[in-house]
Each structure stands twice: as C-alpha cells, then as structure tokens.
N, C-alpha and C positions, 0 to 999 in steps of 0.2 A: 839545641832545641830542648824544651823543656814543657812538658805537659802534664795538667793536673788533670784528675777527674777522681770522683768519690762514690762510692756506695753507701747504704744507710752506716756503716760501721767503719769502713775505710775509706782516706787515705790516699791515693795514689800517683806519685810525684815520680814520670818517665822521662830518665834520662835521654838525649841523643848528642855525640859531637863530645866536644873537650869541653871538660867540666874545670876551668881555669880563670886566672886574670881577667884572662879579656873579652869572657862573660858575665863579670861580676857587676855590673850595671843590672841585672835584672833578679838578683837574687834576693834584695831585701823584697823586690812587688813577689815574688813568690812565696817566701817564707811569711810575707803577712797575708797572701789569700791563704795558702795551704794552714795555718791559725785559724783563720776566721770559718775553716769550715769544720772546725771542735769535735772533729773524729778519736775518738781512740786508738786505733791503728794505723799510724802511716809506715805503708808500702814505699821506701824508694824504687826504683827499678835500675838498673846502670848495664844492664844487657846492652844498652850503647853507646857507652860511654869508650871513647879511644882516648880519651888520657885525663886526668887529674893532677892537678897541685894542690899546695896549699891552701887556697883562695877554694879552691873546690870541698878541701876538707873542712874548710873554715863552714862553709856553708852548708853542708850536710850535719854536722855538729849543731849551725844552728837551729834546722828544722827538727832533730834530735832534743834538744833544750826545748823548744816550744813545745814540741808534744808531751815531754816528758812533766812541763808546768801542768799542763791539761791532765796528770794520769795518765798519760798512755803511754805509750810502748814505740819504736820507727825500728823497722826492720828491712836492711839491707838485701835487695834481692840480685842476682845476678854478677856481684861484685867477681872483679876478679883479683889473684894476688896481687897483681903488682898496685892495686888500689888499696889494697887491704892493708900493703906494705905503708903506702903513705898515711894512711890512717892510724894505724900504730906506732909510727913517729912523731905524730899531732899528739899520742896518748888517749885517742877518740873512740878507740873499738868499745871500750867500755860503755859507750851510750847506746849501743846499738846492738839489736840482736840479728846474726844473719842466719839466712833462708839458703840453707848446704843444701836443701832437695831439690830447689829451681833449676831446671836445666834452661838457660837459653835457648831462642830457637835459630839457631850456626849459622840459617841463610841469614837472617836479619843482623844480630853481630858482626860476618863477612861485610854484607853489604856497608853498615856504616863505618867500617874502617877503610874498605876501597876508596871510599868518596874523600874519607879525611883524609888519603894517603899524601 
C-alpha cells in the first residue's frame, strides 16, 4: 500500500507492505502524481515497509531524482538497516537525506509485519 497526501510545503509518500517486484506496476502513477504536486520536501515514510528489493530501491531513487529536478530535498523517514543496507548497494543513500530522530510508532510496525508474516 502506498499513500500520498501533502501539506502547503510537503510531500508525503507512506509506505505499507513490501516495497518490491511485484508492486512495481503502480510506481510510475505514483512518482508522476507525487511530481505533479511541486512540493519542496518529500517525506517518504517506510515505518511499514517489511521488506525491499531493488525494484523498491529503483523507485524510491526515482521520487528522489524528481524532487531533486524541482529543488528539493526527499527524506527517508522511518527506514530501517536492513533497507538502508539495500540502498547502499544501489549507491542511492546519496540522494537522500534520513530523519535518525523519527521514532516509529512499534504497534503499527508490529502490526504490519504480522499481517505480511
């Protein structure tokens, strides 16, 4: 699952579920709405994300590259290592600035990793 929503200045693109292959049918309509709303800051959020590939790094890189066209900034919130790790094998941390002070909130993490268990 994948949800957008913005305030006057941000941004905000909420992860849930595996962020992989065999969600990649819906990542170009998101990277061209999360575009077309010309924020300066995009917030990822991946507090629910249970797992990533390539295809997931591939596309977080590219809403990275489109903000970055526009001026601004995408800051990773909520990531965790083992995401962090894939991203740093892509060579992608560079596009991205992360948000160390976010704490998740553990019921909602727990919870969507149960469900994808």
């Amino acid at each position: 699952m994948i949800e957008i929503s913005a305030s006057a200045s941000t941004a905000t693109v909420t992860i849930a579920g595996d962020l992989d292959l065999a969600e990649r049918a819906q990542f170009p309509e998101v990277t061209a709405r999360v575009s077309g709303l010309r924020r300066q800051l995009l917030v990822i959020d991946m507090c629910g994300v249970t797992f990533m590939d390539s295809t997931g790094a591939a596309f977080l890189m590219a809403l990275a590259d489109a903000s970055a066209k526009r001026g601004g900034a995408a800051v990773l919130r909520g990531i965790s290592d083992r995401e962090l790790f894939v991203l740093d094998i892509c060579g992608a941390l560079g596009l991205f600035r992360i948000d160390a002070d976010h704490a998740c909130d553990a019921s909602r993490r727990s919870s969507f990793r149960r469900l994808n268990a």
